[in-house]
C-alpha positions in Angstrom: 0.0 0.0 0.0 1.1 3.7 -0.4 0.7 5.5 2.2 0.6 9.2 1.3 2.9 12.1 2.8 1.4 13.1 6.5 1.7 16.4 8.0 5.3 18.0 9.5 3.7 16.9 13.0 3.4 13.1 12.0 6.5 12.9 10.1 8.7 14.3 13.5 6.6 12.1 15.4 7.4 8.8 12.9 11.5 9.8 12.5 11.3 9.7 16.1 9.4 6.9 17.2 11.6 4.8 14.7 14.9 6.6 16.1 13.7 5.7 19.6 12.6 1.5 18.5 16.2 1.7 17.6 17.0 1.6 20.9 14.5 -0.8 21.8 11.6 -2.2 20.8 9.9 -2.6 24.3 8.8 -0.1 27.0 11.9 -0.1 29.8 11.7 1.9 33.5 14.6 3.9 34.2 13.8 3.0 38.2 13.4 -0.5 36.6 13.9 -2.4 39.9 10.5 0.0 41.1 8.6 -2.3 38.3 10.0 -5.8 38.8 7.1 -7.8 37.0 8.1 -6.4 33.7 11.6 -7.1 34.0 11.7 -10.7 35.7 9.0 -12.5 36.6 11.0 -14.7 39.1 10.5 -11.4 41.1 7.0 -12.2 41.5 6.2 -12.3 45.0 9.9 -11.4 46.2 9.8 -9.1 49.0 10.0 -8.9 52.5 5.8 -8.6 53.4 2.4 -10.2 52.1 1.3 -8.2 49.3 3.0 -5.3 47.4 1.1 -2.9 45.3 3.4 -0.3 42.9 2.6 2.5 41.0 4.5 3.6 37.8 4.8 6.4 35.9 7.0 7.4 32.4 7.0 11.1 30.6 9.3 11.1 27.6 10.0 13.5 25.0 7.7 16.4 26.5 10.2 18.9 25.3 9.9 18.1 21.4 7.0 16.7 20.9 3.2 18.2 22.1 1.6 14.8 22.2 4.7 13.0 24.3 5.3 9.3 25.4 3.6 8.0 28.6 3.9 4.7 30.2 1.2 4.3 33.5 1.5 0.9 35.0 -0.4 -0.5 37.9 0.7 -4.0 39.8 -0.4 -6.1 42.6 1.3 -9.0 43.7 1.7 -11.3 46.6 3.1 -14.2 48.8 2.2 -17.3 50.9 3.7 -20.2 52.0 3.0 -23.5 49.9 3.3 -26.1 52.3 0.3 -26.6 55.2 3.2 -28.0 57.6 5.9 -25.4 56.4 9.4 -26.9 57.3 11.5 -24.4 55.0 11.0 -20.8 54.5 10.0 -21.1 51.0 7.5 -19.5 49.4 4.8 -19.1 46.0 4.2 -15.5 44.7 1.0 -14.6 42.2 0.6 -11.0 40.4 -1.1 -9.1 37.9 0.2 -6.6 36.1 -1.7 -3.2 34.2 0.3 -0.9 31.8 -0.7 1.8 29.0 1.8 2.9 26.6 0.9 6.1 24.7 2.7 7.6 22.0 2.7 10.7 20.2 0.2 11.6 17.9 -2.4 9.1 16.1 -2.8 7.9 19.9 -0.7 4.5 19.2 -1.2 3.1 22.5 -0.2 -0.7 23.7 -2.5 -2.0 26.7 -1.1 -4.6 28.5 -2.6 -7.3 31.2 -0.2 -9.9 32.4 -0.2 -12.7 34.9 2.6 -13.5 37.0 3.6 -16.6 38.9 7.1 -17.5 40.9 8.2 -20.5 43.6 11.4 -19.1 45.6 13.0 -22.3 47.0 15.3 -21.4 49.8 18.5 -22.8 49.7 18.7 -22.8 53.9 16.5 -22.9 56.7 16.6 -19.3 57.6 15.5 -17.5 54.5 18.5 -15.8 53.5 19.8 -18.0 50.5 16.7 -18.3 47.4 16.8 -19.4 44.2 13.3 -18.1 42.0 11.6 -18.9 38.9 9.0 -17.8 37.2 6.6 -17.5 34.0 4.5 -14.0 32.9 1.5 -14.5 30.3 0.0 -11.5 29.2 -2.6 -10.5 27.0 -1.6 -6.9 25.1 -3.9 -4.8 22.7 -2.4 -2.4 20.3 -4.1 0.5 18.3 -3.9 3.4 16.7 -6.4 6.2 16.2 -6.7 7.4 12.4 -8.9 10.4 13.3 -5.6 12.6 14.7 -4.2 11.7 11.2 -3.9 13.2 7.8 -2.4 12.1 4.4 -1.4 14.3 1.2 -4.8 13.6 -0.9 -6.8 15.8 2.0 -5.5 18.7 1.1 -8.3 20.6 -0.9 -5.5 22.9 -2.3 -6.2 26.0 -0.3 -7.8 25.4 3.2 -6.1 22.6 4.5 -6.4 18.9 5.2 -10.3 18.5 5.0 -11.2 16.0 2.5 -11.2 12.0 3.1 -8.7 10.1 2.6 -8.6 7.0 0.0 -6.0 5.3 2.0 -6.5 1.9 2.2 -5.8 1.2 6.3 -5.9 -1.5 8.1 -8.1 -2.4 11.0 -6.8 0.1 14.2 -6.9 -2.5 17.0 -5.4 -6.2 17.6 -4.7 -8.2 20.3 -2.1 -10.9 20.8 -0.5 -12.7 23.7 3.2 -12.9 25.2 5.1 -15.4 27.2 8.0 -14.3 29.5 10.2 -16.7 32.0 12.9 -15.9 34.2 15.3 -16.8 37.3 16.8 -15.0 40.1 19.2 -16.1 43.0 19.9 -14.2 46.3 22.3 -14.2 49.4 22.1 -12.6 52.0 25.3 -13.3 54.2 24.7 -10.9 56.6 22.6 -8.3 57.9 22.3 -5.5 55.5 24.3 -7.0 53.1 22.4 -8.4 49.6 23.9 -10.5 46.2 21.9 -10.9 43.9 21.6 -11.9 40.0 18.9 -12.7 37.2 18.0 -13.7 34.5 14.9 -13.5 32.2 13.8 -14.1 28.1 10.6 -12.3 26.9 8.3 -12.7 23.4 9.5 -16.9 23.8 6.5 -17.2 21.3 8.1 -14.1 19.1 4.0 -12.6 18.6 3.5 -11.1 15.4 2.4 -6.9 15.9 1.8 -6.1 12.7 -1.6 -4.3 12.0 -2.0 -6.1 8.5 -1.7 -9.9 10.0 -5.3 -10.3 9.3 -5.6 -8.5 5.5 -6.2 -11.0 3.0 -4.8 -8.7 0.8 -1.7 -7.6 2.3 0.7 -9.8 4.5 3.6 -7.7 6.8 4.3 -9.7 9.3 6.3 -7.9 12.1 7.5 -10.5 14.9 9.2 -9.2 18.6 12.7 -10.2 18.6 12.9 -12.2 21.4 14.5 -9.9 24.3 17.2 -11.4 26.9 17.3 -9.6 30.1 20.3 -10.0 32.4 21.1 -8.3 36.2 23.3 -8.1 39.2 23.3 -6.1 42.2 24.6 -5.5 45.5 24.0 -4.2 48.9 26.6 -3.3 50.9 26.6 -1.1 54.1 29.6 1.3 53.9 28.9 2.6 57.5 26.0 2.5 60.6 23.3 4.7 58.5 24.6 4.4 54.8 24.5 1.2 52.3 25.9 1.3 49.0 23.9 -0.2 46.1 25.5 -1.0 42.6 23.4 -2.6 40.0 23.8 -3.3 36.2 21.0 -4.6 34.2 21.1 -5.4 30.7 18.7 -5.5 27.4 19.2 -7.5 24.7 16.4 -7.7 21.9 17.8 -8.4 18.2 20.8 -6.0 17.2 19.5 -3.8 19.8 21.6 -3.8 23.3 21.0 -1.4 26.3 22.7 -1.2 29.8 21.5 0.4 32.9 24.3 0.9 35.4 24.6 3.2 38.2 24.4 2.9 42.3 22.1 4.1 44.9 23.5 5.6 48.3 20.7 5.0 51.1 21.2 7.3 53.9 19.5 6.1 57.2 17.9 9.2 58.9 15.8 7.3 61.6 17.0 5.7 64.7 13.4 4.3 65.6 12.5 2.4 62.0 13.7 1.9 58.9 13.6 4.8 57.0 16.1 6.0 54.0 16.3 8.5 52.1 17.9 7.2 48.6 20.0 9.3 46.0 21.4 7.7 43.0 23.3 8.0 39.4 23.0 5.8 36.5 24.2 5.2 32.7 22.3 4.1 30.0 24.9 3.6 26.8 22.9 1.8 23.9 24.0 0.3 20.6 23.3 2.7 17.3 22.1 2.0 14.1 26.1 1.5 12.9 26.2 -1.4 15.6 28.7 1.4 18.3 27.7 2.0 21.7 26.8 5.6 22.5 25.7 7.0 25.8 22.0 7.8 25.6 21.3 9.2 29.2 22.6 10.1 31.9 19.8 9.5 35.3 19.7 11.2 38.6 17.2 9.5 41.2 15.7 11.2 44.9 13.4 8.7 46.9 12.0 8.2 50.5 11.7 4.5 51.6 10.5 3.9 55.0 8.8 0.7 56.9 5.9 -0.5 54.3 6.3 2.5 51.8 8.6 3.7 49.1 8.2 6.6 46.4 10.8 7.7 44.0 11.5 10.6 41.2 14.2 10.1 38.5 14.8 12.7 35.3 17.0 10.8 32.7 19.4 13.5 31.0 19.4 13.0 27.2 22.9 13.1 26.1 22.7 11.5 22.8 22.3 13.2 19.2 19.2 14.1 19.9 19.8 16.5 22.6 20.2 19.0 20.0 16.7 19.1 19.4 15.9 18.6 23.2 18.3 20.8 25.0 19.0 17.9 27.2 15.8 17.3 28.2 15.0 13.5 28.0 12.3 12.0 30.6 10.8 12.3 34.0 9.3 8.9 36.2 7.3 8.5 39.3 7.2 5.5 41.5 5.2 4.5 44.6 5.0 1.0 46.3 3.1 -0.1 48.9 4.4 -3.3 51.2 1.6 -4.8 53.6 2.3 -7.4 56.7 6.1 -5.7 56.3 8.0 -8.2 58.0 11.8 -9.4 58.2 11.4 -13.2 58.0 13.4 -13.9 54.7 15.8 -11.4 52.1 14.9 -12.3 48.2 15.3 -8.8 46.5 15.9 -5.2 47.2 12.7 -2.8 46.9 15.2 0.1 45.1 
């Protein structure tokens, strides 16, 4: 099909959203270990309560674009022993997952539902040494609104883009699902001290997004690359009140590669409970179209964690090519999680 010549709008908003795929092809968090279901869903369940609800939150590209990205995600997940006679500290961990992707103009948004299940076998009897896995199905819906677009054979020649189009479009909405797996161990060799490292492959099943897969007339098929995700962290306590946390977490989807590395510096400001405030840098360098790594942003990160709650801001700093067109200005994230029944029993992941 020939699709005719849009509007300046849409054609900054299409170089863009392909400049940005480039990158990756999947929605990421900067505070990605704030979202831990879409990243590994041996996470499911992993952390130190019975239920955890978060909140999520993605602006991106505000400063160039007057419809920008937004990501809003909602997840609930929880815990309980699996054993009536419980001799071990393990444990099972369900969740469910809600996210909306927006971008741009034409209103291409990507819902997504998932389902999240995990068994954390402890690897000793006092809940300090796990080994997870898990499995995510979801169940995502893409469309895109033609009303907020306009092609070349609208234009009546003097007034503007008020005729209709002949284009011949596809349907604007299709659903498919998705199939995700992943590990995790954790060790905990002594209070306040964390290891811990990951692993997790999403799109096993490689679904098909195109929006022609069901025109008899015109075939396109456009299958996910499958994505590997890989991560490592520590906790360390550098003194009484402050603990030191390095983390690296890595995307691999197709050519595409991106690394999140940084640290987090939690400063204990409460001798009655346990409550941190958290400052932290990161890196993200990402592979280019020519196959070299570039540094795309550069993250700074405030956040409050106390017994039960936790809330964070982060503003990634764009420092790529594009940060001639955004003055530097790149994307700001919320996130808020909620911990009920806090409890110390066990140590299988941090919560920042």
């Amino acid at each position: 099909m020939k699709i005719g010549i849009m509007k300046k709008t849409v054609i900054v908003f299409s170089l863009l959203f392909i400049s940005v795929l480039a990158f990756s092809q999947d929605r990421n968090f900067t505070q990605f270990y704030a979202s831990p279901l879409t990243f590994n869903p041996a996470l499911t369940g992993a952390f130190e309560g019975k239920h955890r609800v978060i909140m999520n939150y993605r602006n991106q590209w505000q400063s160039i674009l007057p419809d920008p990205f937004t990501t809003t995600g909602v997840s609930f997940d929880m815990n309980f022993k699996p054993y009536r006679i419980q001799t071990s500290p393990d444990k099972f961990g369900v969740g469910l997952t809600f996210f909306k992707d927006q971008a741009g103009p034409g209103e291409y948004t990507t819902n997504q539902m998932a389902f999240s299940g995990a068994f954390h076998k402890a690897l000793d009897r006092y809940g300090d040494h796990y080994l997870s896995g898990g499995f995510q199905f979801g169940i995502n819906q893409k469309t895109l609104t033609y009303d907020d677009l306009t092609f070349n054979d609208q234009f009546n020649g003097s007034t503007g883009y008020v005729l209709g189009t002949g284009e011949n479009l596809p349907q604007n909405s299709f659903a498919f699902g998705d199939l995700t797996a992943g590990l995790q161990w954790s060790l905990s060799p002594r209070d306040r001290m964390l290891i811990y490292a990951g692993f997790a492959v999403h799109h096993i099943t490689r679904p098909d997004v195109s929006f022609y897969q069901l025109d008899d007339d015109i075939s396109l098929e456009s299958r996910l690359h499958t994505k590997f995700v890989g991560h490592f962290g520590l906790q360390l306590p550098v003194s009484e009140k402050v603990s030191l946390q390095p983390r690296i977490m890595t995307y691999i989807q197709g050519a595409h590669v991106e690394i999140n590395t940084g640290a987090n510096l939690a400063f204990k400001v409460s001798d009655y409970n346990d409550t941190n405030v958290i400052l932290g840098g990161w890196f993200r360098p990402v592979t280019d179209i020519e196959d070299s790594y570039n540094l795309d942003a550069a993250v700074i990160l405030v956040g409050f964690q106390t017994t039960g709650l936790q809330f964070g801001i982060s503003y990634d700093v764009n420092v790529s090519n594009l940060s001639n067109a955004t003055n530097g200005r790149g994307a700001l994230e919320f996130s808020a999680m909620y911990i009920g029944n806090y409890e110390n029993e066990s140590v299988i992941c941090p919560t920042f």
